[in-house]
N, C-alpha and C positions, 0 to 999 in steps of 0.2 A: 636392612632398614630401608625406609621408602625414599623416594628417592624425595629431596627438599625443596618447599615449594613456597612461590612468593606469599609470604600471611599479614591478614589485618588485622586479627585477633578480636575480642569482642572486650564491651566494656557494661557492667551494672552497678546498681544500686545495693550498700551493703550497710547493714545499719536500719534502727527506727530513728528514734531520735535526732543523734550524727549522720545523717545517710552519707556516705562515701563513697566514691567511683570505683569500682576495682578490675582492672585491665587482665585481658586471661590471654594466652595463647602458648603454642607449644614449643619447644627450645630441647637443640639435641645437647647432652651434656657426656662428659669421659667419666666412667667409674674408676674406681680406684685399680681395676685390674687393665683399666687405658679403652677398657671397650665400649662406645657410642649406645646410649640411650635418647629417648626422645620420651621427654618427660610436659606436663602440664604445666607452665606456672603462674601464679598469681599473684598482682600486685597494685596497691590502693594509690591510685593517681594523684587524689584532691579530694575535697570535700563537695557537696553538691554545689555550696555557695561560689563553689572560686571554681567550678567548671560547671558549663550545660553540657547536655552528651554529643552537642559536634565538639565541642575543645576537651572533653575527656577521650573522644577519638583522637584527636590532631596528636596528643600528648603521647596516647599510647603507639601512634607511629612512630612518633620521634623515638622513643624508647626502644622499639624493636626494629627501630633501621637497621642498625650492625647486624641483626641477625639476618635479616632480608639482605645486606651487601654480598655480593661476589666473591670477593675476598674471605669471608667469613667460616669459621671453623669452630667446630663444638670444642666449648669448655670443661674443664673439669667443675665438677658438680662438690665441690669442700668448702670446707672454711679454713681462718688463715692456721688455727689450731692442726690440723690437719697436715696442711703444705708444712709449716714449719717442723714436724715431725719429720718428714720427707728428707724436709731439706737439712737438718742437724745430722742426717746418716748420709745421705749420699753427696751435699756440697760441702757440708764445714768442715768437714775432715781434709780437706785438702786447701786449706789456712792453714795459717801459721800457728804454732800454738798459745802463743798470748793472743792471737787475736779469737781464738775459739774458744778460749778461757772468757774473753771478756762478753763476745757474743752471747756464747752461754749464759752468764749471767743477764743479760741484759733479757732476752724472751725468759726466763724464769723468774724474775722480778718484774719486768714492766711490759712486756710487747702483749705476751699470750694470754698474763691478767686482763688485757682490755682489749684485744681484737681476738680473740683466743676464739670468740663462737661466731665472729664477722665473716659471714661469704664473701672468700677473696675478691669477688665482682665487685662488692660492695664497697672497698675501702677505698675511698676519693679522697679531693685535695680536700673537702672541708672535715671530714673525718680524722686527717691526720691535724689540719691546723689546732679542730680542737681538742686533742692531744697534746697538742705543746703546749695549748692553754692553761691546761689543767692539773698539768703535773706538776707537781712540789719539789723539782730537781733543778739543780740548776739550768742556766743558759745552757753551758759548755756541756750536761748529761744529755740534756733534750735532742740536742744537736746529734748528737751519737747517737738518738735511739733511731733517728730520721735515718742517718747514712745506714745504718743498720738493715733497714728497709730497704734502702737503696740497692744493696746489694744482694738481698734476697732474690726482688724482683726483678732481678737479670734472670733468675733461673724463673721463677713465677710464669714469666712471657715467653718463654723458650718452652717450660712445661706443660704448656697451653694453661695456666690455671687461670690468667687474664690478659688483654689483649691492651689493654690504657695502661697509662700515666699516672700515679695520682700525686706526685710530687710538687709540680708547681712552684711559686715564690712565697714557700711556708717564711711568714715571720716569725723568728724568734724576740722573747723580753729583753733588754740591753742586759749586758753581762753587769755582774755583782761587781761591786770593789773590792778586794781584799791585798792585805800585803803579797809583793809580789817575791816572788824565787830569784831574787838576785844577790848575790853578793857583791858589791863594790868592788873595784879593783883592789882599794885597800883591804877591805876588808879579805878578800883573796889573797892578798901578797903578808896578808898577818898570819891567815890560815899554813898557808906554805910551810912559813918562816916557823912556825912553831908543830908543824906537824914532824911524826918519825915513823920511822921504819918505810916499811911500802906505802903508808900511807901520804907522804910527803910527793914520793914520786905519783902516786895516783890522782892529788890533788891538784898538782903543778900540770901533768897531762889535761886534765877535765879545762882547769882554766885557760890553756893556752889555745890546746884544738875544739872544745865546743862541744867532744864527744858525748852523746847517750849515756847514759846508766848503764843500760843494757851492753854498749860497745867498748865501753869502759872497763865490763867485768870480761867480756869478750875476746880484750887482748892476749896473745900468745906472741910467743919468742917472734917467731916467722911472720907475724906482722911488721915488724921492727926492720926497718931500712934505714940505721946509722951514717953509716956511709954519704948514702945521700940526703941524710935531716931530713927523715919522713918517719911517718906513721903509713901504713895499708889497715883501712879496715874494709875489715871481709866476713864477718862476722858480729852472732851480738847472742848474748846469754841472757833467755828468760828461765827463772824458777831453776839454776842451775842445768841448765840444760843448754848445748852450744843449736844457734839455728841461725839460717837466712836474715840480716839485716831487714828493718826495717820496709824503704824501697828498695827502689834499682839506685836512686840517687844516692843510698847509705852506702853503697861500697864505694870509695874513695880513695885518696892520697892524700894526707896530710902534711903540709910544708913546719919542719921544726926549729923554734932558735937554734943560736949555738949552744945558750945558755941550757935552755932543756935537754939538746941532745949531752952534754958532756953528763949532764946529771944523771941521765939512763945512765950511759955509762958506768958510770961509777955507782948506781945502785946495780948494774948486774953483775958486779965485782960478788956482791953478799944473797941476791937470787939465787933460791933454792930450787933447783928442777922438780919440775912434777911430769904424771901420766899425759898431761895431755899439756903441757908447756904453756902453760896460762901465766902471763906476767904478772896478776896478782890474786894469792890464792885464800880462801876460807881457813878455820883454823884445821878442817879436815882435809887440804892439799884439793879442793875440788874449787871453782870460780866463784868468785865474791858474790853475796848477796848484797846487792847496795842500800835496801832497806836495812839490813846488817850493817852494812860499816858506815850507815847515817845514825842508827840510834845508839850503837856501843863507841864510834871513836868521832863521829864530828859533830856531832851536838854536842857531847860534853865536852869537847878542845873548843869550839865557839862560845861555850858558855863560861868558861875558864878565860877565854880574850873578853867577854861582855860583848858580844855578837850575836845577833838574833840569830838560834840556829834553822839551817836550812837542809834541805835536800843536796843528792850531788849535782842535782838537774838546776839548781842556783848558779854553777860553775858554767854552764852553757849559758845562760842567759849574759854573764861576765863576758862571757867570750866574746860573745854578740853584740854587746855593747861597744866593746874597747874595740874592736873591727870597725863598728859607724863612727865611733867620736876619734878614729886614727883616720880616717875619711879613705877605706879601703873601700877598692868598688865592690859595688851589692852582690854581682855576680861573684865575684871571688867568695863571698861573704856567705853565699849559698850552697857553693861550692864545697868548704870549710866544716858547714854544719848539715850539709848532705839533705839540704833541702829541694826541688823542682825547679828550675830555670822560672822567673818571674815571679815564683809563689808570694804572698802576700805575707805568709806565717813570717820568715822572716823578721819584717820589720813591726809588724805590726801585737804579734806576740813574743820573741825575744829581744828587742833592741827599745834599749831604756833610755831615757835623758839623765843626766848627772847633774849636781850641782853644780860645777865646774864648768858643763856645756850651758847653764843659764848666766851664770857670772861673766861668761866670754861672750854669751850675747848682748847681755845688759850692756858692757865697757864699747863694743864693738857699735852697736845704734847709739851709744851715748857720745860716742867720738866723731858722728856723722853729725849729730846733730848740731854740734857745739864747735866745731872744725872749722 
């Protein structure tokens, strides 16, 4: 190929009616076998009215500066349809697999429906803003489909497929209201009290340490550090399958009453070993599915107390609460529920106000004021 040379490209008139500027010059691009062509291309600036031909020039320099920069290297020549094929064989496979599961769906349903024929050069911050505009998903899906991207185009840029940013300070719509996944202390300490079998001990665990679903179904014998009133988690079960925790922040040590610990105890009096020493197992001896033991034993055991039933992922948020309104520091509190040093989630998504905590405010500025 020849060797690249400083270009101004030209610009004309395209259109009767509309007449349009349309800006031309040549740009080396990578084919899909990674080998450099140098191709023509063309593109419509303005319209006659909103440019004369020195500002339809001025325009098409600015556009083809990068190419003219030093630094500068030929692109691949795709669109995001294209890349994202690339990248579901040679990057997602090495995720985790809930997160390739969810990925997966997410370009099968929303990414590759609406950028699917977008040349990756193309897709800027107002491209994706209005995306989040326009979708019919929630706050909290949108949000996902962003990081989604986020993550692609770590490989994108390293691929040569684009060389920008198109992320930016995308705003999201404020998030919806809905009831939240809490269970009350009390309502926790009913659940307990009237729960049996393994189900008692795995409820009383959920609401003490904070744990995941996923880390919940996850424990084994050899997590269990009695001795010294802990939990280790080191693991977490998706789709019935044992894998890597969440973070790095998910493998842990969990500090246990005495009350909890005597209770293991004495549930592994009646523990029944399995293949792979799962502290609590499915009715086929393999790791609990928690959408399983939410719609066959704690809905109907909440619906039987007159308790909104809830997920096991209400027990973490319990935990999280009863940690702020016991005034434990945050860091331990993050600690606990295997969150990031400072992270926001925290407080911001599991830690609730109680009625309790408003009545002890109420009395507390009512005594300043009147004192």
């Amino acid at each position: 190929m020849a060797r690249r040379r400083y270009q101004r490209g030209s610009v004309f008139l395209r259109g009767k009616k509309n007449q349009v500027w349309v800006g031309r010059w040549r740009e080396d691009v990578l084919g899909a076998d990674g080998s450099a062509k140098r191709i023509r291309k063309n593109e419509v600036l303005g319209t006659r009215k909103e440019f004369t031909q020195k500002l339809a020039l001025r325009e098409l320099e600015r556009r083809i500066g990068p190419i003219n920069d030093r630094q500068y290297h030929p692109l691949r020549d795709e669109n995001f349809s294209q890349f994202a094929a690339w990248w579901k064989k040679n990057v997602l496979p090495n995720h985790r697999p809930s997160t390739q599961s969810a990925i997966r769906s997410q370009l099968k349903t929303a990414l590759i429906p609406h950028f699917g024929a977008w040349p990756m050069k193309d897709i800027n911050y107002t491209a994706l803003q209005s995306f989040v505009r326009t979708s019919e998903k929630s706050p909290k899906t949108r949000k996902n489909y962003i990081l989604t991207l986020q993550i692609m185009w770590h490989a994108a840029k390293d691929g040569s497929w684009v060389t920008h940013s198109p992320f930016g300070r995308i705003k999201y719509p404020p998030k919806t209201s809905g009831e939240q996944p809490l269970f009350t202390p009390e309502e926790a300490r009913q659940v307990i009290l009237a729960a049996e079998g393994q189900y008692k001990t795995l409820y009383w665990i959920a609401a003490e340490t904070g744990l995941r679903s996923g880390e919940l179904a996850g424990l084994r014998i050899q997590n269990l550090d009695l001795d010294n009133m802990k939990i280790h988690v080191t693991h977490s079960v998706w789709n019935g399958q044992l894998q890597e925790p969440k973070t790095r922040h998910a493998k842990r040590s969990i500090a246990l009453s005495d009350n909890l610990t005597a209770h293991i105890r004495s549930f592994l009096q009646v523990w029944k070993p399995n293949a792979m020493n799962y502290l609590f197992t499915s009715s086929i001896a393999g790791p609990i599915y928690p959408s399983t033991v939410c719609r066959a034993n704690l809905k109907p055991l909440c619906k039987k107390l007159g308790i909104l039933g809830k997920s096991l992922k209400a027990f973490r948020h319990c935990a999280a609460t009863m940690m702020d309104h016991a005034n434990v520091p945050q860091k331990v509190q993050q600690e606990r529920l295997g969150h990031a040093p400072g992270s926001k989630v925290t407080m911001e998504h599991y830690t609730h106000s109680l009625p309790a905590g408003h009545r002890a405010a109420a009395v507390a500025v009512g005594e300043m004021l009147t004192s």
